[in-house]
Structures are given as C-alpha cells and as structure tokens.
N, C-alpha and C positions, 0 to 999 in steps of 0.2 A: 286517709289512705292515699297513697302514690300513686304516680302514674308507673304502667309496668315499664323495662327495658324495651327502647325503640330497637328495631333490628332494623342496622343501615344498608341496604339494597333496597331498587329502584323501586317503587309504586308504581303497580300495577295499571288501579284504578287512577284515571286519568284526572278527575275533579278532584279527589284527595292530592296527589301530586302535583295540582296547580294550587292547592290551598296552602300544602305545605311551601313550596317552593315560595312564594309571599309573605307567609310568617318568618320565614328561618332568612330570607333575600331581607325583609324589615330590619331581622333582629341585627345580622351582620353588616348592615348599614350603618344602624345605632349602633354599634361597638367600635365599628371605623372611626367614629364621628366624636367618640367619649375619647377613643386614644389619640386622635387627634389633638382635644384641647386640654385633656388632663398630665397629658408626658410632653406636651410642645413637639408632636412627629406629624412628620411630614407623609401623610396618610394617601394612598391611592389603590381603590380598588374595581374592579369592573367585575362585573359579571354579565354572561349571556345565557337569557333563557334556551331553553327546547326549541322553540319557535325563532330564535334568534334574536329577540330585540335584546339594546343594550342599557344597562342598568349601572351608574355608575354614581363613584362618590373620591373629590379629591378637595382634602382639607387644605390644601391654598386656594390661589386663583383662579387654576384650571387642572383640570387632567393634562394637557399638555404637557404643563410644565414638571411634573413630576414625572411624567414618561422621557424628557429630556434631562431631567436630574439622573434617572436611573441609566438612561443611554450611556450620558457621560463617565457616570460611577465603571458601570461596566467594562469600558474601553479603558481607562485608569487602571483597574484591577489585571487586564489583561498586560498593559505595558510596564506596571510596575511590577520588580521584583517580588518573589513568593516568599512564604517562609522561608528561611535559610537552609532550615532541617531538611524542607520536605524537597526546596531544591537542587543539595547536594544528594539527596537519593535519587533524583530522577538523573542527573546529572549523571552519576555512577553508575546507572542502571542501562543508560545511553551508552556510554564506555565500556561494557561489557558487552552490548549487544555489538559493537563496531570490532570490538578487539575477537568475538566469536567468528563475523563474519570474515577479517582478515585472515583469522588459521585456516578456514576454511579453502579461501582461494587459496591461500600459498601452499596446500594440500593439494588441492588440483592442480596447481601449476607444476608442483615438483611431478605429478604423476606424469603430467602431460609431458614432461623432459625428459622421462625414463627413468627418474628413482624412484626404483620398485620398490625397495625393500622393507619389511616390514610387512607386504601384504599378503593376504590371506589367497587359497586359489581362488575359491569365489571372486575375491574383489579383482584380482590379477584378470578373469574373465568378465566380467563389468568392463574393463576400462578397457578391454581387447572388443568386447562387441561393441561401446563408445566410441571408438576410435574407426572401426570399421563402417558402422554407421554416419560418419562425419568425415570419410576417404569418399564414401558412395554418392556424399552431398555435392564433396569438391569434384569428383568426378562431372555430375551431373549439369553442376553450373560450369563446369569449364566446356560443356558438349554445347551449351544452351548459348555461350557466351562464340566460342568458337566453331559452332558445328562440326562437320568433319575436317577440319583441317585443325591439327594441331600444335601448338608452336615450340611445342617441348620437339620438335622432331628436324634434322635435316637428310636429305637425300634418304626418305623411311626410317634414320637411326635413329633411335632416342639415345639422346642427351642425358641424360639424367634422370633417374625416375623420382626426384625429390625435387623437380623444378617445377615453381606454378607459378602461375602469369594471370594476374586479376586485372579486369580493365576498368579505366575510370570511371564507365557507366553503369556501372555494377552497382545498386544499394541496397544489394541484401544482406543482411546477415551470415559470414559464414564461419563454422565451424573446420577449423583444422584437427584431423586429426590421422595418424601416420598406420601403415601397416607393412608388414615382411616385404623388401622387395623382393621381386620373383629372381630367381637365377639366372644369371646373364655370362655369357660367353666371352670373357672380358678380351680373348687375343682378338676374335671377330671385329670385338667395339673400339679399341684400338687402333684397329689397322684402317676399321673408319672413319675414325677421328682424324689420324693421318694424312690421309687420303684428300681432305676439306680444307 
C-alpha cells in the first residue's frame, strides 16, 4: 500500500518540520548533484533553513563562480536585444502611449488659446473655473512677488490688464491662465496714457 497524498502547507509540529525539511533539503541536494554530472550543467543551489543557516551545493569549483556566471548571463540578457516580435510590440505600445499623450497637450493648448469649439457647456465651465483658479494663483504670486506696489501701473493707471512681469527669483511653478477683463473707460485711459 502507498503512502497517501502529502498536503503542501507548512508543519505545524515543529520536530516533524525539522525531519522533513532534512529528508527532502538531502534529497534535492542529490538531484542537484546527479544533474550536475549526468547533463554536464553547471548546477548551483543554496537554501536557507528556518533558523537561517546556509546549506548549499555548486557542481563546479565554487558557488562563487556560478553566482558570477549567472551575474554576467543576466547583465547580457539585459543589454542584448529581445525577441524581435516581442520588441516591436513594446516598441509600438511606447508609440501609442507618446502619440496619446501629445493629443492631449495640443488639446489643452488649443483650449488655453481660446478654440473652443466643439465643447460641451460643462467642459466650457471646467476650463472657465481652470482658468480662474490659475488668474488667482498669478494674482497671488504677483502680491507675494511685488507686495503692494504694482508694476503693471503708472501715475494709479493700469496699463494693461494682460501685462505680468515675473522676476528672476521666482521658481515656482506657475500656471497661466486668462479671465474677462473688467470694463474700462477707454476715453479716461487714453487721455492718461497721453498725458505720460
């Protein structure tokens, strides 16, 4: 009669697990050691017990040197070209992921230039609270940058409301982005302009 099926998960009991783990650490010792001289490979195996100690077996000279044979192997596989197949799919797969993300920006960029068209109101109000939210920023750093004195301005007129002036000590990140200007009294701003 047979033995019945082993069920593989861990032993409980602690002296059976140390028995087994010596029978079956033997047996795959001896099977390293047969493939070794029966097929001419070049064999290297380690195992660590429980307890940590190490147990090992290399059918050359040393473990070293099959740990430096496989180093090498490894660092080759990496520098040499892949299969062809599998490389023009990763290849192609790159080139979709680039050519996605370029519609993308040039999708934001058109927006950010003011062609709208095509959009939805939802999205038209997206890019209207994006834009205000990133007026609020440049606002903020222009306060932070120039406190109250502001350069867009002479004798109190503003100049421009589309003029901004970043200084070179500036390295933060910012966001432009534009909103309605407010109604202006253009004979007033004229005749201040004049006036200068």
């Amino acid at each position: 009669m047979g033995r019945g099926k082993v069920v593989i998960r861990r032993i409980d009991n602690s002296t059976n697990r140390q028995v087994t783990f010596s029978k079956r650490r033997n047996g795959l010792l001896k099977k390293a050691k047969e493939l070794g001289i029966l097929c001419d490979a070049e064999v290297g195996l380690m195992i660590f017990s429980s307890t940590g100690k190490l147990h090992e077996f290399a059918s050359t000279s040393s473990m070293r040197s099959v740990i430096e044979r496989y180093n090498k192997t490894q660092d080759e596989s990496l520098q040499s070209p892949q299969n062809p197949a599998s490389e023009l799919k990763f290849w192609q797969t790159e080139a979709a992921i680039l050519r996605q993300q370029l519609h993308n920006m040039q999708e934001d960029h058109r927006k950010l230039m003011g062609e709208l068209y095509g959009l939805s109101v939802k999205e038209l109000q997206n890019l209207e609270n994006q834009l205000e939210m990133s007026l609020r920023g440049i606002r903020m750093k222009k306060f932070q940058v120039y406190g109250t004195r502001d350069p867009n301005t002479v004798n109190g007129d503003t100049i421009s409301p589309y003029d901004f002036t970043i200084s070179e000590e500036s390295h933060a990140h910012i966001h432009l982005q534009l909103s309605q200007p407010q109604p202006q009294n253009f004979s007033d701003r004229a005749t201040a302009l004049d006036s200068t």
